[in-house]
DRENDO-1510 file (C-alpha; in Angstrom, 1 decimal, always signed):
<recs>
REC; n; res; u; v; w
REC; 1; UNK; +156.1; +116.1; +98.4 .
REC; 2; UNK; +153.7; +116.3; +101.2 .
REC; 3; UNK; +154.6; +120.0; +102.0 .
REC; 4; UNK; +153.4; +120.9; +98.5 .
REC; 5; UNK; +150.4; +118.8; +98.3 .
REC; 6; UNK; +149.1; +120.1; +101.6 .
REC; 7; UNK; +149.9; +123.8; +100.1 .
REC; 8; UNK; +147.6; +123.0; +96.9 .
REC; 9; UNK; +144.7; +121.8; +99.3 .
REC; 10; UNK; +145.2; +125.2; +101.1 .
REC; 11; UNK; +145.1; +126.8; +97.7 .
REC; 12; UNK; +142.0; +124.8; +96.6 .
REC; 13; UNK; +140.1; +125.3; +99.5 .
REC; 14; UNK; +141.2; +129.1; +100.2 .
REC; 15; UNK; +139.4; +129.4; +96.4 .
REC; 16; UNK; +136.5; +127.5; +97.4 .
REC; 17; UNK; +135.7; +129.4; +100.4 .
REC; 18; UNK; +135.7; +132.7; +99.1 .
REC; 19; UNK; +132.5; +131.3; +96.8 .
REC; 20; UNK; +130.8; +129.4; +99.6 .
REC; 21; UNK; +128.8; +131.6; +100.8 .
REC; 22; UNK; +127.4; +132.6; +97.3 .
REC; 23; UNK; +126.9; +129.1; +96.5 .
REC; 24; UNK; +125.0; +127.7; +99.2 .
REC; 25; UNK; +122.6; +130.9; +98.1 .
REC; 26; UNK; +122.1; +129.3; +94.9 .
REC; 27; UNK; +118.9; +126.6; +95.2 .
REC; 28; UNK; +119.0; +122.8; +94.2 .
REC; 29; UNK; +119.4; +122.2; +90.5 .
REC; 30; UNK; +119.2; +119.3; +87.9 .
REC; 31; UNK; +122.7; +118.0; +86.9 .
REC; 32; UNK; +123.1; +119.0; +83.0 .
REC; 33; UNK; +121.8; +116.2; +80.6 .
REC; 34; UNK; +124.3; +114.0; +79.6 .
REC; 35; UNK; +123.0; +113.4; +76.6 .
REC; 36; UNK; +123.3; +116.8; +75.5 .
REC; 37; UNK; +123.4; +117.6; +71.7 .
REC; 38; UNK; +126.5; +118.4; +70.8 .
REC; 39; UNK; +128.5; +120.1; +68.2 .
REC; 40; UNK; +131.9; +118.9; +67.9 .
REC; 41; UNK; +132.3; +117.8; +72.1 .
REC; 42; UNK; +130.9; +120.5; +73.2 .
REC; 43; UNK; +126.9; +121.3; +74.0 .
REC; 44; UNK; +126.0; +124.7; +73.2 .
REC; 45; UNK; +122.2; +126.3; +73.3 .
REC; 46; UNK; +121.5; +129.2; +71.5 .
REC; 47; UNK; +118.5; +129.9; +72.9 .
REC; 48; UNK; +117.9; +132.1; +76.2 .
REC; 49; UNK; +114.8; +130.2; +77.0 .
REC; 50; UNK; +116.7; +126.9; +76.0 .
REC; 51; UNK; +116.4; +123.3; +78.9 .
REC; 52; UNK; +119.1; +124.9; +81.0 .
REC; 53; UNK; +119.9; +121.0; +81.7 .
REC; 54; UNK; +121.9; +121.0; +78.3 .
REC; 55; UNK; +124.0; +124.1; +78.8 .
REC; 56; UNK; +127.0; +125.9; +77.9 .
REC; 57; UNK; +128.5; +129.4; +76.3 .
REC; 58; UNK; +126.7; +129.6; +73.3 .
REC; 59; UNK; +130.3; +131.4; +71.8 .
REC; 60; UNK; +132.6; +128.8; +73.5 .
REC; 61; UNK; +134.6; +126.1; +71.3 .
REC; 62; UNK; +136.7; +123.5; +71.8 .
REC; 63; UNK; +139.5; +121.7; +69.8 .
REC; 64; UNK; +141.9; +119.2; +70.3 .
REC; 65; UNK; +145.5; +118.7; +69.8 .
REC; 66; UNK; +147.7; +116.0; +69.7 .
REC; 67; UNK; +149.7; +114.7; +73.1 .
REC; 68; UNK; +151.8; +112.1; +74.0 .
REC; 69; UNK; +150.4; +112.2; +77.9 .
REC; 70; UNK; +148.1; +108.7; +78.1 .
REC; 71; UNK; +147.5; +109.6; +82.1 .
REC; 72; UNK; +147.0; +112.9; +82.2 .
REC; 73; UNK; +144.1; +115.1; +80.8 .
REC; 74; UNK; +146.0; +117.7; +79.8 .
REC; 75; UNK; +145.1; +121.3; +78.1 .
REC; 76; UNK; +144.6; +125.1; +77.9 .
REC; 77; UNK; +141.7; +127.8; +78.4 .
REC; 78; UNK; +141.6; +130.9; +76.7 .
REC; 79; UNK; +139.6; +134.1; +76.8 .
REC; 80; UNK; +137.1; +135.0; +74.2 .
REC; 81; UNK; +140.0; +137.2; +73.1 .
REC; 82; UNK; +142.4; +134.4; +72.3 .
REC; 83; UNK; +144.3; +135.7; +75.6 .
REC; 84; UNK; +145.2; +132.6; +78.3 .
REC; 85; UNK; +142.8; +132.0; +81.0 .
REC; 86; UNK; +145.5; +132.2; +84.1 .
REC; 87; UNK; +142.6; +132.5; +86.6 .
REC; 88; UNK; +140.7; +129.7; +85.3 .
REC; 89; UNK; +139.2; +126.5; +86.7 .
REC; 90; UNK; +138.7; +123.2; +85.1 .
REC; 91; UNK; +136.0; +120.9; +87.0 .
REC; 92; UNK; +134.5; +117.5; +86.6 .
REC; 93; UNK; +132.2; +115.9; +89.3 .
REC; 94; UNK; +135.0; +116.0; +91.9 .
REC; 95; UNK; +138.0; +116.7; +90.3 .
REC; 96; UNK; +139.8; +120.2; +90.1 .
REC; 97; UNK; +142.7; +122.0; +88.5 .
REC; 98; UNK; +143.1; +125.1; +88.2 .
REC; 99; UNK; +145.2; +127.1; +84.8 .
REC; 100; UNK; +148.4; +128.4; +85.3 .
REC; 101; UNK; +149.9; +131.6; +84.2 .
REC; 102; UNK; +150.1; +130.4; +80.3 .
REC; 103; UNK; +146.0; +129.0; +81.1 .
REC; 104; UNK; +147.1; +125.7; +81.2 .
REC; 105; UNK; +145.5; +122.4; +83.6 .
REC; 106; UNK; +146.4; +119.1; +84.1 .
REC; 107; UNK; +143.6; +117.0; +85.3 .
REC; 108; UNK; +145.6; +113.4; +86.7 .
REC; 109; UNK; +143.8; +110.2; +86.7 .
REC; 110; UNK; +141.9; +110.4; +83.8 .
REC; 111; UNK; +140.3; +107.0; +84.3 .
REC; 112; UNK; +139.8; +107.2; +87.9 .
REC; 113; UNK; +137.3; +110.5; +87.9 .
REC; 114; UNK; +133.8; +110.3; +87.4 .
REC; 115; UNK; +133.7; +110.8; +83.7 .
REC; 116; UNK; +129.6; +110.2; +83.0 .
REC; 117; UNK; +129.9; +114.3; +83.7 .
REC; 118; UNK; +130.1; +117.6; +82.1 .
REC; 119; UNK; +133.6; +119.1; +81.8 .
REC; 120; UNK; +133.8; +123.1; +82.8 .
REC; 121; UNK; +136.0; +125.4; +81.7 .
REC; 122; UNK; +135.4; +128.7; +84.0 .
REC; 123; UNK; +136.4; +132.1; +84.7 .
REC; 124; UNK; +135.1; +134.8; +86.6 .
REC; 125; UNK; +133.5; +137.5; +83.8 .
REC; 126; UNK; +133.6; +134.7; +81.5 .
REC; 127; UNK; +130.8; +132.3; +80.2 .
REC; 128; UNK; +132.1; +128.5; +80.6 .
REC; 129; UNK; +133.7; +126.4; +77.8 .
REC; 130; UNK; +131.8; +123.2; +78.7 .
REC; 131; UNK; +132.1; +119.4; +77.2 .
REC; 132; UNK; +128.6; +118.4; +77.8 .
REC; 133; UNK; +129.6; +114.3; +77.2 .
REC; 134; UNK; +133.3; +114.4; +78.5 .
REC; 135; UNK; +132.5; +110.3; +78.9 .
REC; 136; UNK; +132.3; +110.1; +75.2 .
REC; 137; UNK; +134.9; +112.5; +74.5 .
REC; 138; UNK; +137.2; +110.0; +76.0 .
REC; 139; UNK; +135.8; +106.9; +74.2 .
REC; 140; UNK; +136.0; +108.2; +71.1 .
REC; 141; UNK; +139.5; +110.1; +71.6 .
REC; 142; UNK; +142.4; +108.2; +70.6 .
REC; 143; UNK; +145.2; +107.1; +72.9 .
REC; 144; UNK; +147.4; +108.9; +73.8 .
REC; 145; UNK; +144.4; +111.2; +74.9 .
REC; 146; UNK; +145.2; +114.8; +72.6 .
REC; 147; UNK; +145.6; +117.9; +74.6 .
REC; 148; UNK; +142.4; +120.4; +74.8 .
REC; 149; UNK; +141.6; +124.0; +74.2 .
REC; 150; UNK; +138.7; +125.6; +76.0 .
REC; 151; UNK; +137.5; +128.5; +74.6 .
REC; 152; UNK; +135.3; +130.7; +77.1 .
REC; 153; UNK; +132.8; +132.5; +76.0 .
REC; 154; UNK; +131.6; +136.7; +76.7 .
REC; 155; UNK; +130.6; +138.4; +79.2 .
REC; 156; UNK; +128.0; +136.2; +81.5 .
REC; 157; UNK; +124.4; +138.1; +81.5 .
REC; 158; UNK; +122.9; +139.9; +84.7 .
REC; 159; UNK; +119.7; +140.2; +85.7 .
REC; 160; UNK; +118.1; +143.0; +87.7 .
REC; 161; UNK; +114.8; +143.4; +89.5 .
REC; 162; UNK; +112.6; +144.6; +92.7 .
REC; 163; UNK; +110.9; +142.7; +95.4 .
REC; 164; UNK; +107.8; +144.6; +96.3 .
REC; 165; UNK; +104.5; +144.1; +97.7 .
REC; 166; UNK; +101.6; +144.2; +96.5 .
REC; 167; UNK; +101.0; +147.9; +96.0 .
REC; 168; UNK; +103.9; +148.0; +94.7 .
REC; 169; UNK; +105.9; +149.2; +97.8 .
REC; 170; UNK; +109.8; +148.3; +97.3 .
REC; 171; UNK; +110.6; +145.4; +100.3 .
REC; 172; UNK; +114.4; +145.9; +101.3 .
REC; 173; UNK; +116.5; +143.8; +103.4 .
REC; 174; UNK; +115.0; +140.3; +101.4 .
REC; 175; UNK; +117.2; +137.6; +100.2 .
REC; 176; UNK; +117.6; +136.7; +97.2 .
REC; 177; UNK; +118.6; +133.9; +94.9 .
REC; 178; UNK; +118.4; +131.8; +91.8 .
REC; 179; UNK; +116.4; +128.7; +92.5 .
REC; 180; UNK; +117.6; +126.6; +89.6 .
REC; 181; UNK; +121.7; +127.2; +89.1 .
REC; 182; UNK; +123.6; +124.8; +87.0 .
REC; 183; UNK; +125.9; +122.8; +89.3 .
REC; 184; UNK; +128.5; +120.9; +89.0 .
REC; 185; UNK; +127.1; +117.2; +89.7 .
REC; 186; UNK; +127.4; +116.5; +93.3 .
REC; 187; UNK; +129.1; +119.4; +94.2 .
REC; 188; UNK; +127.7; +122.6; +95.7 .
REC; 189; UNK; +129.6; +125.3; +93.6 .
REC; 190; UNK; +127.5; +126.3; +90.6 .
REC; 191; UNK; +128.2; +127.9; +87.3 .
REC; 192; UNK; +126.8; +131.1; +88.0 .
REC; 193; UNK; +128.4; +131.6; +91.6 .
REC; 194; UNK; +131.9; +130.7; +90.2 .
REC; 195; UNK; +130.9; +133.1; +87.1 .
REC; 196; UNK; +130.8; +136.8; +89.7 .
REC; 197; UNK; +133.4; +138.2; +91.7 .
REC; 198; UNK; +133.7; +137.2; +95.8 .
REC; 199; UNK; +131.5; +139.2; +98.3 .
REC; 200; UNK; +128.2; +138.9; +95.9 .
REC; 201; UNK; +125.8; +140.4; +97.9 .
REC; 202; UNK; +122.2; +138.8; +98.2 .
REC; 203; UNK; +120.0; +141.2; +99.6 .
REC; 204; UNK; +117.7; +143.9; +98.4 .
REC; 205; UNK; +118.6; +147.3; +99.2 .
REC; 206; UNK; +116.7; +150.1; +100.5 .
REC; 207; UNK; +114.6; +150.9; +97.0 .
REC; 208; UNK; +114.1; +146.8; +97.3 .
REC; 209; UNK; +116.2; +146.2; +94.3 .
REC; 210; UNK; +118.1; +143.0; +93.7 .
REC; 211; UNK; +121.3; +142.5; +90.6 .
REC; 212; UNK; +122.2; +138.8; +90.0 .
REC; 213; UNK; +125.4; +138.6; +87.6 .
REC; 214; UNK; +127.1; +135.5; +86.4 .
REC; 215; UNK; +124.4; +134.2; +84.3 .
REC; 216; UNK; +123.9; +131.8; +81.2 .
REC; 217; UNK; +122.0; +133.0; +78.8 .
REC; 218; UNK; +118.8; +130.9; +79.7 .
REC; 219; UNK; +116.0; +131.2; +81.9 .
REC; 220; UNK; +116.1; +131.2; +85.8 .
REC; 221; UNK; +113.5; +131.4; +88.6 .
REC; 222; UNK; +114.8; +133.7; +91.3 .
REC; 223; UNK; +113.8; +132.8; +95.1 .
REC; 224; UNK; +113.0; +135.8; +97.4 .
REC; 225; UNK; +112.4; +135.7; +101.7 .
REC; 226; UNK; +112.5; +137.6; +104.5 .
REC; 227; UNK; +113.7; +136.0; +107.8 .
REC; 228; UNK; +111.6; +137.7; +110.0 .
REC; 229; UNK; +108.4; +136.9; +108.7 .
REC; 230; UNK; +109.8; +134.0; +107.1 .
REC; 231; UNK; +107.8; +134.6; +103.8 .
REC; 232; UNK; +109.1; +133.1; +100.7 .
REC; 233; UNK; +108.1; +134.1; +97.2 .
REC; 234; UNK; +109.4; +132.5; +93.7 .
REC; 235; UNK; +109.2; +133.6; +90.3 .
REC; 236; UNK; +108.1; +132.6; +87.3 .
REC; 237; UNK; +110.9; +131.6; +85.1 .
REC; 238; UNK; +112.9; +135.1; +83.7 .
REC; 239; UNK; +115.4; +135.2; +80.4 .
REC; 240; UNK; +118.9; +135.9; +81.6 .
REC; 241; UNK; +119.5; +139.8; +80.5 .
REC; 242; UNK; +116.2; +140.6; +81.7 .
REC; 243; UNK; +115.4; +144.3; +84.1 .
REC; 244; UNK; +113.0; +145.8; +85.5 .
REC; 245; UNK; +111.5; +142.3; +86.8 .
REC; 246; UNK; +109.1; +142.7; +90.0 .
REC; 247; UNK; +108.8; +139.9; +92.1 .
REC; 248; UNK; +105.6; +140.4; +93.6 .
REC; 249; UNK; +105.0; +139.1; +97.8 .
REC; 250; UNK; +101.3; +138.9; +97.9 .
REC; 251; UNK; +99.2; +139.8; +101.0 .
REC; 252; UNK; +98.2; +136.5; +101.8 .
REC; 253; UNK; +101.2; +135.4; +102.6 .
REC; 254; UNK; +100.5; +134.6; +106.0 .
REC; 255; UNK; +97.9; +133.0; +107.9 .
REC; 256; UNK; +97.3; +135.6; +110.9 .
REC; 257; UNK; +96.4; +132.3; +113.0 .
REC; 258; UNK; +97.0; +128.5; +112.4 .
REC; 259; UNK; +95.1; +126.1; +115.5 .
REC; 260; UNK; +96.0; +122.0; +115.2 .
REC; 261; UNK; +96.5; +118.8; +117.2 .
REC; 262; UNK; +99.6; +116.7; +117.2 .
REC; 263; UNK; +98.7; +113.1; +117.7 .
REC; 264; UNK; +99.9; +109.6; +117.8 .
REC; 265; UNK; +99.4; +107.0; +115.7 .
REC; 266; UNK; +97.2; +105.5; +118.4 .
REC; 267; UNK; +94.7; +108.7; +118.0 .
REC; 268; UNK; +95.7; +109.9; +121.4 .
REC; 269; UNK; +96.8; +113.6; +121.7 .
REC; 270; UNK; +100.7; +114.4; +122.3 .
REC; 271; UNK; +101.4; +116.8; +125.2 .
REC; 272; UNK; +104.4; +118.4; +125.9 .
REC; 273; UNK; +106.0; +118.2; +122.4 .
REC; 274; UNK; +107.6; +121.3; +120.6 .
REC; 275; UNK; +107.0; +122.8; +117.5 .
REC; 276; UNK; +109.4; +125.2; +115.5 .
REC; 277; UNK; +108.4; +126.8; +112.8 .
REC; 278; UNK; +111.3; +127.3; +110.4 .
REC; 279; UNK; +112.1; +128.6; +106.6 .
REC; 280; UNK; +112.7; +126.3; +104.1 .
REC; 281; UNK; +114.8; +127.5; +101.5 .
REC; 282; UNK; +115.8; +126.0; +98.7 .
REC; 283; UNK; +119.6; +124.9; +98.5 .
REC; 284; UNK; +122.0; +121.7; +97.7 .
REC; 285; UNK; +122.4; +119.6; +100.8 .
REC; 286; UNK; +123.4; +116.5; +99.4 .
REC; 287; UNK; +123.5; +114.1; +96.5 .
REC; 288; UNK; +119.4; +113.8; +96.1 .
REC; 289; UNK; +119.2; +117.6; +95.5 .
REC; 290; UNK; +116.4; +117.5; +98.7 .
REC; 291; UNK; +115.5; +121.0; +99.6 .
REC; 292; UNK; +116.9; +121.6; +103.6 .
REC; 293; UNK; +115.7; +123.8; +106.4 .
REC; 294; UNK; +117.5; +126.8; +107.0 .
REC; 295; UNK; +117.7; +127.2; +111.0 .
REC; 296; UNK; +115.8; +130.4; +111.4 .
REC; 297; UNK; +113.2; +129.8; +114.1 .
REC; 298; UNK; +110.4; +132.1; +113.8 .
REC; 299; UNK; +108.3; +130.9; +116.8 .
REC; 300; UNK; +108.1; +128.6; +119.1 .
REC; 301; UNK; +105.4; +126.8; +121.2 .
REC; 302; UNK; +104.6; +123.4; +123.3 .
REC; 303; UNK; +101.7; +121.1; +122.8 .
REC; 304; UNK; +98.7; +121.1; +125.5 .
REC; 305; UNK; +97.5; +118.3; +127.5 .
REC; 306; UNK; +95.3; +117.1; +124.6 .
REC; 307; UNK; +97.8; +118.3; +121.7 .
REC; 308; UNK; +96.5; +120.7; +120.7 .
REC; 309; UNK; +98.7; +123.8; +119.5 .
REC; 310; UNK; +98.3; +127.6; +118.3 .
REC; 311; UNK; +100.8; +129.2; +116.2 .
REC; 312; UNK; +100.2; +133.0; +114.8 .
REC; 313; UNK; +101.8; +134.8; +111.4 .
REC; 314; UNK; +102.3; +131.1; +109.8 .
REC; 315; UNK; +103.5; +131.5; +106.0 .
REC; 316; UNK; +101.5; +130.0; +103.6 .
REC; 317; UNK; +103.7; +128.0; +101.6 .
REC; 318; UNK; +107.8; +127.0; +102.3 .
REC; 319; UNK; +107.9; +126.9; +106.1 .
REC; 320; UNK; +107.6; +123.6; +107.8 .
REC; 321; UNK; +106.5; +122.6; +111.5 .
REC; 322; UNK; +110.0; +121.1; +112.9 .
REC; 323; UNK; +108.0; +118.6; +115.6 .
REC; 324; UNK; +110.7; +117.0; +118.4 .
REC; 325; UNK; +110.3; +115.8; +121.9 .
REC; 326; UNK; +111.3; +113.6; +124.8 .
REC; 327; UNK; +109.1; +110.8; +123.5 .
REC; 328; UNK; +108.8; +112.0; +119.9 .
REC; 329; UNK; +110.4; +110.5; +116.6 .
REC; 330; UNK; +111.4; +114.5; +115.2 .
REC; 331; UNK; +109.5; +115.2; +112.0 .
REC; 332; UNK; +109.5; +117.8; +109.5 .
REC; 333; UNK; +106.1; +118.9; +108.3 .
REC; 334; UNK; +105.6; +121.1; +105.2 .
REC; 335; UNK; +102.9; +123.6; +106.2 .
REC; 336; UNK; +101.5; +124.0; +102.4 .
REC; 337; UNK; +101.0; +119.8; +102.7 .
REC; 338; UNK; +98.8; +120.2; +105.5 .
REC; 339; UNK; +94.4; +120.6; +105.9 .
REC; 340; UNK; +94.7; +124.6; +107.0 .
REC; 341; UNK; +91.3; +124.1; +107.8 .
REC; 342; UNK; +91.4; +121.7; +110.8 .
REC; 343; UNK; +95.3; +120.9; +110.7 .
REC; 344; UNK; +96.1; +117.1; +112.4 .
REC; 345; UNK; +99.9; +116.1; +112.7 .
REC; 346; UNK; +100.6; +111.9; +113.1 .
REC; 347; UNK; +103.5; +111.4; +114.2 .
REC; 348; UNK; +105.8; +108.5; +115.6 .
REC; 349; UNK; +106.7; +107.9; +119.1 .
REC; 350; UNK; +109.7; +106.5; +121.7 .
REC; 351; UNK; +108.1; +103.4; +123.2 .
REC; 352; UNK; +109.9; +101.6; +126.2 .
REC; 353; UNK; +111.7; +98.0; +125.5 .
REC; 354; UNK; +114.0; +95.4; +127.1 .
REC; 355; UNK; +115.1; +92.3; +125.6 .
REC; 356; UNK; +115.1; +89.0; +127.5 .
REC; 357; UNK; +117.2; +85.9; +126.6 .
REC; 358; UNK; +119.7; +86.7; +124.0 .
REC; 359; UNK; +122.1; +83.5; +122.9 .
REC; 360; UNK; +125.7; +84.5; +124.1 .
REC; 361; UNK; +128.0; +85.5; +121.0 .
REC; 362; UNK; +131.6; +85.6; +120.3 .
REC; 363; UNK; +131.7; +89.3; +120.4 .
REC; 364; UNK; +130.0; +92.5; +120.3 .
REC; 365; UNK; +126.6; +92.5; +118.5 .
REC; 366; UNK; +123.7; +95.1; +117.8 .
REC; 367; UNK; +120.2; +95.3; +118.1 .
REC; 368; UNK; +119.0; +97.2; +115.1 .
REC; 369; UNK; +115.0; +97.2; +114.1 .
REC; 370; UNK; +112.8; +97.8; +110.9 .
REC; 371; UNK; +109.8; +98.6; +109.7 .
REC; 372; UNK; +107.3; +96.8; +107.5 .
REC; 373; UNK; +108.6; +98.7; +104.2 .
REC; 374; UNK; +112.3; +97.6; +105.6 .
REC; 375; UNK; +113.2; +100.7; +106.8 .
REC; 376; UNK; +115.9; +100.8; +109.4 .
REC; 377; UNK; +115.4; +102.0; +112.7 .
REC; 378; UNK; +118.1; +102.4; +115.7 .
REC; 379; UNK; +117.5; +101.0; +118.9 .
REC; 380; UNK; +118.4; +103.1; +121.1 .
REC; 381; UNK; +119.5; +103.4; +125.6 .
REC; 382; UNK; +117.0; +105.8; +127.2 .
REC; 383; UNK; +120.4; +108.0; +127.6 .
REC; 384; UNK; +121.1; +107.6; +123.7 .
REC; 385; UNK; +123.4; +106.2; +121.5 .
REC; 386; UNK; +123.2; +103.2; +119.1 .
REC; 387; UNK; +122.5; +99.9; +121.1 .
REC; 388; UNK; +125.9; +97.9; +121.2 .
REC; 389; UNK; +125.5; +94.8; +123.1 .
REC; 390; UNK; +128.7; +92.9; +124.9 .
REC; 391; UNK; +129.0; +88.9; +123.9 .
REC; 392; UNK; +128.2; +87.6; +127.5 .
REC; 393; UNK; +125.1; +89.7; +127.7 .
REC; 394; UNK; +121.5; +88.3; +127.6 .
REC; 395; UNK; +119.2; +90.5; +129.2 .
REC; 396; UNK; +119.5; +94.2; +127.7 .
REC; 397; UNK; +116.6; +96.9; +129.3 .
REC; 398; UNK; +116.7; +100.9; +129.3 .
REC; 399; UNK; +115.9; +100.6; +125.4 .
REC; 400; UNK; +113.5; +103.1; +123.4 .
REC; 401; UNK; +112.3; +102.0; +119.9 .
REC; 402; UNK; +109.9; +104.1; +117.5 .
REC; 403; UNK; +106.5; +102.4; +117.6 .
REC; 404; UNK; +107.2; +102.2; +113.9 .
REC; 405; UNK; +109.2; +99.0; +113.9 .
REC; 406; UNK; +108.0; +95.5; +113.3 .
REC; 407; UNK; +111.0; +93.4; +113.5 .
REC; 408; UNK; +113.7; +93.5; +115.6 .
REC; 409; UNK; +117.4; +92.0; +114.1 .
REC; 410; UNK; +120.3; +91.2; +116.2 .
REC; 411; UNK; +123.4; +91.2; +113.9 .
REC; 412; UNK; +127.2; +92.4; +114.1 .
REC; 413; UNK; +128.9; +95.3; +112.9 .
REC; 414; UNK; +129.4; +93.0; +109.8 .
REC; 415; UNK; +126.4; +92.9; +108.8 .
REC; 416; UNK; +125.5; +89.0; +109.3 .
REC; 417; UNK; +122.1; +88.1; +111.0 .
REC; 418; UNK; +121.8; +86.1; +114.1 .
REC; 419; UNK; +118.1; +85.7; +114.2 .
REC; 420; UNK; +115.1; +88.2; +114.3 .
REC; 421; UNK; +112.0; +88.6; +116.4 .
REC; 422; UNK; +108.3; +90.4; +115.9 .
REC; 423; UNK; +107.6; +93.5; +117.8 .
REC; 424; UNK; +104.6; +95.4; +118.3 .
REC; 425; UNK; +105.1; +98.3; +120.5 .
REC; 426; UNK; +102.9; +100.9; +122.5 .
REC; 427; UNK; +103.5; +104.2; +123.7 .
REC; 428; UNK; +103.9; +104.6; +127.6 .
REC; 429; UNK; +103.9; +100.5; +127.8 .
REC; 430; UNK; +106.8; +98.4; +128.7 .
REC; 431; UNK; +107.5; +96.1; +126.1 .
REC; 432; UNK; +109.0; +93.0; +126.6 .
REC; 433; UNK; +110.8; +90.9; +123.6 .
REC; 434; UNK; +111.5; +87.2; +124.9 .
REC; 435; UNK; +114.8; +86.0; +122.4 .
</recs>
């Protein structure tokens, strides 16, 4: 039993790697509506221009049949062509199965999965068969639950285009890639990178020409960049099918020069801090769908005595100032967010602490601290690490602390609170927090 489980994790993830790549590409969409209209249980847009939140093949269908399974979710996929679906996948939030060689999938623990999901039925070269409200397929199903048929849809749509500037010159060697896929909830493979075959290739070549394949038919905005100059353009929104598309970089892209002052919330200049400025491309990182920063550092420099900094070739909108230091609280600043005028980054700083006269305890406990909005804040040694502190200790010094927090609670790892104390903290000052 555990030999062939641990052979269909290989299998799963040997599948799911071959599409990583291409799917990280793919930038930070909206999970489909789930209150999709349906026809039948299964949304469908006819549309090319239709809320690509409510999607699915506008040719797919769906039927039931009668089982006598109650814990299984059982059923087949088939081809537009009435043919079984043997290299099919079945998804819902985080459950998988794939089809075997007659197209059918068992999904087990039909109660246990996330069910307030979509249900996709997909293939590569295929459009998806999806169940837009798979939660109410189930409450209005009887039980035993009936067996499904999926029914993908035709051939997905492609979309083909150039990246030039603004004479018109073809750009080669940009990246490309759609910056509003449909995904599959929480997860990071979406419907279009699961649509194309492996080894997708996502940059232009030498006539600056891009092909994305795998589409829906709806509308998608396309994400171009270079990661030298670390320029990134995005388009307006373009109907799957579409060719001939020219994604224009403009020549203002950059800012030849970009002079500003990091500072302290005290109004004091920050010396010796650095600054990195980095891409940001759009992509799923996590559950919020919050756009990340890739880690391609174009240039680098250190703040002066008074803070004050000079970076050259600074794109005007999607790269952000990554700001980190000995003493300094990191921070990410958008460079389109700030005054390119006379530019002034705040930010928070390490501020030296010890706490005197803690009440012994009957085991380990932690020093944690907040803010006044409640935010949580780690107290940390001047070496690092989260503060743990033994249950005969009462005098605990070496500490840093953002001069951010207000309050600082000493609890234990289960969360109950022993007592709290004001702070007020200043940077280069020795504070000391009498218990």
């Amino acid at each position: 039993m555990l030999l062939a489980l641990a052979a269909l994790l290989t299998g799963i993830g040997v599948w799911f790697g071959q599409r990583e790549e291409a799917a990280r590409e793919e930038a930070a969409a909206p999970t489909p509506d789930r209150r999709a209209q349906e026809t039948n249980v299964l949304a469908t847009t006819n549309a090319p221009d239709s809320n690509p939140r409510a999607l699915a093949a506008p040719d797919a269908s769906v039927v039931t049949r009668p089982t006598a399974t109650r814990d299984l979710i059982r059923g087949i996929v088939l081809r537009a062509n009435g043919q079984p679906a043997t290299q099919a996948h079945v998804l819902i939030d985080g459950a998988f199965a794939p089809t075997n060689e007659q197209g059918e999938f068992e999904l087990r623990g039909a109660e246990l999965v996330n069910t307030d999901q979509p249900l996709y039925a997909i293939e590569e070269g295929s459009l998806p068969a999806v169940i837009a409200s798979f939660d109410g397929w189930l409450r209005a199903s009887p039980r035993p639950l009936p067996r499904l048929e999926l029914v993908l849809g035709s051939t997905p749509l492609s979309l083909r285009g150039r990246v030039v500037d603004s004479e018109f010159k073809p750009l080669p060697g940009w990246y490309f890639a759609l910056l509003d896929p449909t995904r599959f909830s929480r997860s990071d493979n979406t419907a279009e990178a699961l649509m194309r075959a492996p080894g997708w290739r996502s940059l232009t070549d030498e006539k600056g020409e891009f092909t994305i394949d795998g589409l829906l038919p709806r509308t998608y905005r396309v994400q171009v960049y270079n990661e030298d100059s670390l320029v990134r353009v995005d388009s307006q929104p373009i109907p799957a099918g579409a060719s001939g598309v020219d994604i224009v970089v403009p020549d203002d892209a950059l800012i030849d020069q970009l002079t500003g002052r990091l500072i302290g919330h005290d109004g004091l200049g920050i010396s010796g801090a650095q600054i990195d400025m980095k891409l940001r491309v759009a992509y799923r990182s996590d559950s919020n769908l919050v756009r990340s920063t890739r880690s391609w550092v174009q240039s680098t420099v250190i703040t002066d005595p008074d803070g004050m900094f000079t970076l050259t070739a600074v794109p005007r909108r999607h790269a952000v100032f990554d700001i980190s230091g000995a003493k300094v609280v990191r921070r990410l600043v958008p460079v389109d967010e700030l005054n390119l005028a006379s530019p002034v980054i705040v930010v928070h700083q390490y501020c030296p602490l010890q706490v005197v006269g803690l009440p012994p305890g009957d085991g380990v406990r932690y020093l944690r601290a907040v803010t006044t909005d409640g935010t949580g804040l780690t107290v940390q040694f001047s070496t690092a690490g989260a503060l743990a502190i033994a249950a005969d200790a009462r005098d605990v010094t070496g500490l840093e602390l953002s001069d951010a927090a207000t309050e600082l609670i000493l609890g234990d790892i289960l969360g109950t609170d022993f007592g709290r104390r004001p702070v007020a903290l200043t940077p280069g000052v020795l504070t000391t927090v009498k218990w």
